[in-house]
N, CA, C and O of each residue as an XYZ file, in Angstrom:
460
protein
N      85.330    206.266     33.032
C      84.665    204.992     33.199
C      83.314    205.232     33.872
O      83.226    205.698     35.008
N      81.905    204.777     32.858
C      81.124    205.661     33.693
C      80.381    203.816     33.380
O      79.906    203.356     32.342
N      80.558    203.179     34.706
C      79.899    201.723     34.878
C      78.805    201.853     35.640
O      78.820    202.386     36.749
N      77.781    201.367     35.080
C      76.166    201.085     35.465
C      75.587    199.849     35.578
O      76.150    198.767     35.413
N      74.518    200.035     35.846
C      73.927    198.775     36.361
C      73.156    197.804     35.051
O      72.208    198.328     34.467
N      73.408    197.015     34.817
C      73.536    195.507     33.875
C      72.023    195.167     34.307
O      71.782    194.361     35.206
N      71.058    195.826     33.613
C      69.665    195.363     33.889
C      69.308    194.040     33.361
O      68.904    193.170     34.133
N      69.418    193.842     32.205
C      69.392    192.135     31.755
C      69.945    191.206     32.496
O      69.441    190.090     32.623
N      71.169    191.613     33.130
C      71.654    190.694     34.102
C      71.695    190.320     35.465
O      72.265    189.374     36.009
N      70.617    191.712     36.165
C      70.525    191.473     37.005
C      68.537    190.709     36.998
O      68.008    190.716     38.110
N      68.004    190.367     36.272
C      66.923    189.712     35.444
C      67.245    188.377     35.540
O      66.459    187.526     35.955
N      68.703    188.097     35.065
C      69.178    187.091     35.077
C      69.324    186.431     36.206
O      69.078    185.226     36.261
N      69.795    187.213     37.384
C      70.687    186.687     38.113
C      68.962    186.201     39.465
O      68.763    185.141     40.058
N      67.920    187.770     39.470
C      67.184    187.303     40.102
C      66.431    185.654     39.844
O      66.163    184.829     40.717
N      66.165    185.512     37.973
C      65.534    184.423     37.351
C      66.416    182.964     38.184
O      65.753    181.988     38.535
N      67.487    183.006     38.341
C      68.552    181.947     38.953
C      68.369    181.645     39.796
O      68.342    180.414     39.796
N      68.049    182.358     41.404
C      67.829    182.571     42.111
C      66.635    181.792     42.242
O      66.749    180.644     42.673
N      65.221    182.350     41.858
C      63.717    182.011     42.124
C      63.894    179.869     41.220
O      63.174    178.908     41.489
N      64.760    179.906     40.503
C      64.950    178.397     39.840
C      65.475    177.702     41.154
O      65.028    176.604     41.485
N      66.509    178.412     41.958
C      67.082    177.356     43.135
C      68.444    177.354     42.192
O      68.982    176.287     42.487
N      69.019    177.816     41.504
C      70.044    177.877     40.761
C      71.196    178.693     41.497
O      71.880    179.470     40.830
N      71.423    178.532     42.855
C      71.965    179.373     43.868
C      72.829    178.326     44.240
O      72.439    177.158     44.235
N      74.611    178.832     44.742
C      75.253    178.329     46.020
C      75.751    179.405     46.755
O      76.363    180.434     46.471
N      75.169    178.705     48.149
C      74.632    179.722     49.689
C      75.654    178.964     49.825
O      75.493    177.754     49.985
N      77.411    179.761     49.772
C      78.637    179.927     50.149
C      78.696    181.267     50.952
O      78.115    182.336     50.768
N      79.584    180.860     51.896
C      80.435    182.217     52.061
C      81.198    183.529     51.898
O      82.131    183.228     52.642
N      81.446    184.547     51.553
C      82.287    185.862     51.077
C      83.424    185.044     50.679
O      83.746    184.800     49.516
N      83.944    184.682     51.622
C      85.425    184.170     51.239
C      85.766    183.174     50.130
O      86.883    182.821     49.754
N      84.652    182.824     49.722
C      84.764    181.158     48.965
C      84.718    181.940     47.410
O      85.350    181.339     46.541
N      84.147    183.004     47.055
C      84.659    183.677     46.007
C      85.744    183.462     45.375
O      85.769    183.083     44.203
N      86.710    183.670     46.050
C      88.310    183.592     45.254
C      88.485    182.551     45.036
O      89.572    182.414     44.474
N      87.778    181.315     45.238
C      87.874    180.064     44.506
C      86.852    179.764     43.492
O      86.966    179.022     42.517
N      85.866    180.435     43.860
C      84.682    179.944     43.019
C      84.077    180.678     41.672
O      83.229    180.315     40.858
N      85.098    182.188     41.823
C      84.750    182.792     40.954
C      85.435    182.289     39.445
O      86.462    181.654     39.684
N      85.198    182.376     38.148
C      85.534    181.636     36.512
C      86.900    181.993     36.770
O      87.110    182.703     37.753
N      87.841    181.635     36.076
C      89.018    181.930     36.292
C      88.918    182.118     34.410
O      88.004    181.695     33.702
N      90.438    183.047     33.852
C      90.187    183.701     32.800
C      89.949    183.176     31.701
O      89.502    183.793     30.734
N      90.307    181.597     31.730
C      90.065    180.181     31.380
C      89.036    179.959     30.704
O      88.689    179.909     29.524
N      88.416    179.777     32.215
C      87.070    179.243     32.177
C      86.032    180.309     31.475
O      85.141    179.890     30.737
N      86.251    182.169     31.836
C      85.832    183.279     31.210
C      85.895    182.678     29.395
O      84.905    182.174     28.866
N      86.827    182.806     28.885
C      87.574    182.634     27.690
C      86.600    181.727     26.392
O      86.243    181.946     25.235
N      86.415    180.249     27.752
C      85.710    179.480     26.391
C      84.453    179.001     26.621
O      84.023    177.952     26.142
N      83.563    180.092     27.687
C      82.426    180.863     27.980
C      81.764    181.289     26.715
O      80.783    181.105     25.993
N      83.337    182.251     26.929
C      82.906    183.486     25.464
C      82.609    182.547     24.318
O      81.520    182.611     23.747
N      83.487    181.723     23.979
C      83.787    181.062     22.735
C      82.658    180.282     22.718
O      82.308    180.101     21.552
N      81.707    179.569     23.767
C      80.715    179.017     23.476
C      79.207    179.334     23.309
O      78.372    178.685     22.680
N      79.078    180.269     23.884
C      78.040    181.159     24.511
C      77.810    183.088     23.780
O      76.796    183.785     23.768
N      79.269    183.401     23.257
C      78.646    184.610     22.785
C      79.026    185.757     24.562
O      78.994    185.494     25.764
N      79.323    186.922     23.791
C      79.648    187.869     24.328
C      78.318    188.606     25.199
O      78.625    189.309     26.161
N      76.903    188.445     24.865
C      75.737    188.689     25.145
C      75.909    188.075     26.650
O      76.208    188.565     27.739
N      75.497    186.446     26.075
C      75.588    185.756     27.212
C      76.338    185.925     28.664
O      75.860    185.699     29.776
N      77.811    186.444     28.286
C      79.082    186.599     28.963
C      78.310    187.977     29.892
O      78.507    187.915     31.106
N      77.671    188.889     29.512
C      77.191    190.046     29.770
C      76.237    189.710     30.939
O      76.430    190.123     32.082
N      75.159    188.908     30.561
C      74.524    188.711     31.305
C      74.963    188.103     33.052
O      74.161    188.284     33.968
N      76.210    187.450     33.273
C      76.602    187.138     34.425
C      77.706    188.311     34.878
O      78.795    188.020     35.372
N      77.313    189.519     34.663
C      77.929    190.941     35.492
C      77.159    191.638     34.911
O      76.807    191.934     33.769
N      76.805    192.015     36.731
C      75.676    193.277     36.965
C      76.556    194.868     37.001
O      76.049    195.807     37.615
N      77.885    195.026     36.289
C      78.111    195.965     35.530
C      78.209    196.284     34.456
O      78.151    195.259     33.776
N      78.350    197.270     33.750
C      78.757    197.470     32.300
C      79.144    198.962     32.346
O      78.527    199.915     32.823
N      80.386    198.901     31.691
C      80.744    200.313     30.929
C      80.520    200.349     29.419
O      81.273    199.819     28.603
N      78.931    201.319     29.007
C      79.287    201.049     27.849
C      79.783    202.043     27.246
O      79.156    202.504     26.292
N      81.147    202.684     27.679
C      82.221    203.608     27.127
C      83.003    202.712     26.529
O      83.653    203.023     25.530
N      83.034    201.710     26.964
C      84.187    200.200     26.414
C      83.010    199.124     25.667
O      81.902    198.678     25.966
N      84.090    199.000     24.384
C      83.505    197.936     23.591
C      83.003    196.259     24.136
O      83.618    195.330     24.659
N      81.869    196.423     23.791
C      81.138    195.292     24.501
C      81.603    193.740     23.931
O      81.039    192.647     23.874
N      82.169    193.961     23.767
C      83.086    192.613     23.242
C      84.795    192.685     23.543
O      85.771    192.347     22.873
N      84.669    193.152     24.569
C      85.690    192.812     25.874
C      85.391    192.635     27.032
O      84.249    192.866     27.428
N      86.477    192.128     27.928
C      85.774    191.310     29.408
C      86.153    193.659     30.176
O      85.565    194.164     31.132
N      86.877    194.145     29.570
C      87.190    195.509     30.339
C      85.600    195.877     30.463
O      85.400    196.400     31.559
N      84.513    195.775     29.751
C      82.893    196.362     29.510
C      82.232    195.587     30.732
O      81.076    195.900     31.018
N      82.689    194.880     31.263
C      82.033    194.130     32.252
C      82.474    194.110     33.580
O      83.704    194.084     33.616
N      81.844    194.113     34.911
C      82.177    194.235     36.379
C      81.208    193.725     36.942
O      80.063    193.601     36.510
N      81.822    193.278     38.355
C      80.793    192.675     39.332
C      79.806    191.435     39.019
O      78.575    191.437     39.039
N      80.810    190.233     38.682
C      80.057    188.987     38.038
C      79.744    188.568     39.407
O      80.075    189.154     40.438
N      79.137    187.600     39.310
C      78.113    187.326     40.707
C      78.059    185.242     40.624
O      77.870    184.568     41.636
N      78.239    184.719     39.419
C      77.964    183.741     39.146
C      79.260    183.056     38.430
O      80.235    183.740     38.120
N      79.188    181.500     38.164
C      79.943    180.701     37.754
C      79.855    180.325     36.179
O      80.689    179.594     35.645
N      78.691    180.936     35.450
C      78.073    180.499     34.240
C      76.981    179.325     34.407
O      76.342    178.883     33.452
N      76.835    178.849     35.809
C      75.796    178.221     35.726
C      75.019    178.150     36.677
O      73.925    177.620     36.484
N      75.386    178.704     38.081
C      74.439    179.350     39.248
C      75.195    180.659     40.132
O      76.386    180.796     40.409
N      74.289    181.347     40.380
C      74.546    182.371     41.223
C      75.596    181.847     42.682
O      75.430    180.788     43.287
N      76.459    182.695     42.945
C      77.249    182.483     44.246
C      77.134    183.545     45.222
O      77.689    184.612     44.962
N      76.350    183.384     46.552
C      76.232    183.989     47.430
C      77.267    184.529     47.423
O      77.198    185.580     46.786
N      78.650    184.247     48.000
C      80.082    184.984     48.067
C      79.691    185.819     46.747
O      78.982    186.782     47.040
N      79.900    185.733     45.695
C      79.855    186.475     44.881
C      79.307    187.730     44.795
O      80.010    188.704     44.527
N      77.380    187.863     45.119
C      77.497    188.857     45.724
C      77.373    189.831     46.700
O      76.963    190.984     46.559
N      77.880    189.102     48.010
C      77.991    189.615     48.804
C      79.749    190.489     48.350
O      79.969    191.337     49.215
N      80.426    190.464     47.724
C      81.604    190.440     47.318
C      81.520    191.600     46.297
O      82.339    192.519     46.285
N      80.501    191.501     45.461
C      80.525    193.035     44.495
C      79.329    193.520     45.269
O      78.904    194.367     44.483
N      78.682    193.532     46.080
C      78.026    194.639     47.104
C      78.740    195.546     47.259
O      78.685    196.730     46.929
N      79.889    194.564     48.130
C      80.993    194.934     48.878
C      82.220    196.693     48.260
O      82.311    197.820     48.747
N      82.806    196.119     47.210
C      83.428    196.735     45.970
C      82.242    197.627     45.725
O      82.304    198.809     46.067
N      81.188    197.144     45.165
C      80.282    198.455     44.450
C      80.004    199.626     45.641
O      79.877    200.795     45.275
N      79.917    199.297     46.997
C      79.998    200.381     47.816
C      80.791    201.035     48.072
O      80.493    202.229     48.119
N      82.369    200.603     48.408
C      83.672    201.231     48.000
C      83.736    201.917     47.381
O      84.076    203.043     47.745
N      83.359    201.546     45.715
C      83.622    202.739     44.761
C      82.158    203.603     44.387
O      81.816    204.074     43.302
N      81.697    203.614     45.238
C      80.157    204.573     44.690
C      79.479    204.106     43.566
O      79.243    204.898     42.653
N      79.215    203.227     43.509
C      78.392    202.224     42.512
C      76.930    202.105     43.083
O      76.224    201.161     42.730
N      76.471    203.058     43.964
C      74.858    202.753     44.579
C      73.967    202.054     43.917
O      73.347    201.360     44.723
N      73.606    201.900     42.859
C      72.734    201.337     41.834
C      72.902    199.572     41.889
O      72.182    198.596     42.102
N      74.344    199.874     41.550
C      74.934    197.874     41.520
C      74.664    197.687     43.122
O      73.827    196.804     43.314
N      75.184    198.323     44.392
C      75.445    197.653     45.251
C      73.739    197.963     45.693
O      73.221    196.883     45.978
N      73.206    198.588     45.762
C      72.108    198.245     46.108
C      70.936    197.043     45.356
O      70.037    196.507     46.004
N      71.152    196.839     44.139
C      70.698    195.696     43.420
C      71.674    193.967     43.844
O      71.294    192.796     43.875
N      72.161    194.210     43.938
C      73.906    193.369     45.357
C      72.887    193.216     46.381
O      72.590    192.022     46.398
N      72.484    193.597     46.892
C      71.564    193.743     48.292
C      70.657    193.083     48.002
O      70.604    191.893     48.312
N      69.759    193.675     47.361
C      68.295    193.094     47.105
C      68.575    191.696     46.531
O      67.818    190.861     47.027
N      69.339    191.251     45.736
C      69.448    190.244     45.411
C      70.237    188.536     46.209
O      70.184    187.331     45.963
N      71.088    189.697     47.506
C      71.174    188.471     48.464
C      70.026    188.727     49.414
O      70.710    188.465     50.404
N      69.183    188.938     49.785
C      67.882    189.280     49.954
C      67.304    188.226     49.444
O      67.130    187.251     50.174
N      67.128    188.214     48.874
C      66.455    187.277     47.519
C      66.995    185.584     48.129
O      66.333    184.644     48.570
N      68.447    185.759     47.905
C      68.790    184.414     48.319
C      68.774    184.090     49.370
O      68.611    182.887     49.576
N      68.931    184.977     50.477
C      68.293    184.538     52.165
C      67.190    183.989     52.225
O      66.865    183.124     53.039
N      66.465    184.494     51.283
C      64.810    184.436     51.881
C      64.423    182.958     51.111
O      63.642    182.183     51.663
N      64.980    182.668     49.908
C      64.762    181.602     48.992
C      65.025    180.193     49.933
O      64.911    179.079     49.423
């Protein structure tokens, strides 16, 4: 599994951000706020697998990009960025040696402090 950093999406996620397209939640509020597989599901079905891509600043592209397995470290709801979110795959991307994601994780709550 060789997962990298989701440059279109992290494009994305800064573009969200500079709109005011942000909720300045807490770490913890994640596990409620993050899509549930549901809500993932008819994302896909409306929006396209591209799209789906763009809200996780990972990707393995060893795995077919038209599965949710090609994707890590979503940060957003499908329609604004969630502080918890990524303060939350910072978090994880430093754990597992992901320097690239968790330092783009950084800069990008950076981004939302300062906004």
């Amino acid at each position: 599994m060789a997962i990298e950093l989701n440059k279109p999406a992290l494009e994305h996620a800064r573009a969200l951000v500079r709109d005011g397209k942000v909720v300045r939640d807490e770490r913890d509020a994640w596990s409620e706020a993050a899509p549930t597989p549901d809500e993932e599901n008819a994302f896909i079905e409306d929006k396209g697998w591209t799209e789906y891509s763009h809200w996780h600043l990972g990707i393995d592209k060893s795995e077919n990009r038209e599965t949710k397995g090609a994707y890590s470290f979503p940060f957003g709801d499908f329609r604004r960025v969630h502080r918890s979110g990524v303060i939350s795959g910072e978090s994880r991307a430093g754990q597992y040696g992901h320097d690239e994601i968790r330092d783009a994780l950084r800069a990008l709550l950076e981004l939302i402090d300062k906004s």
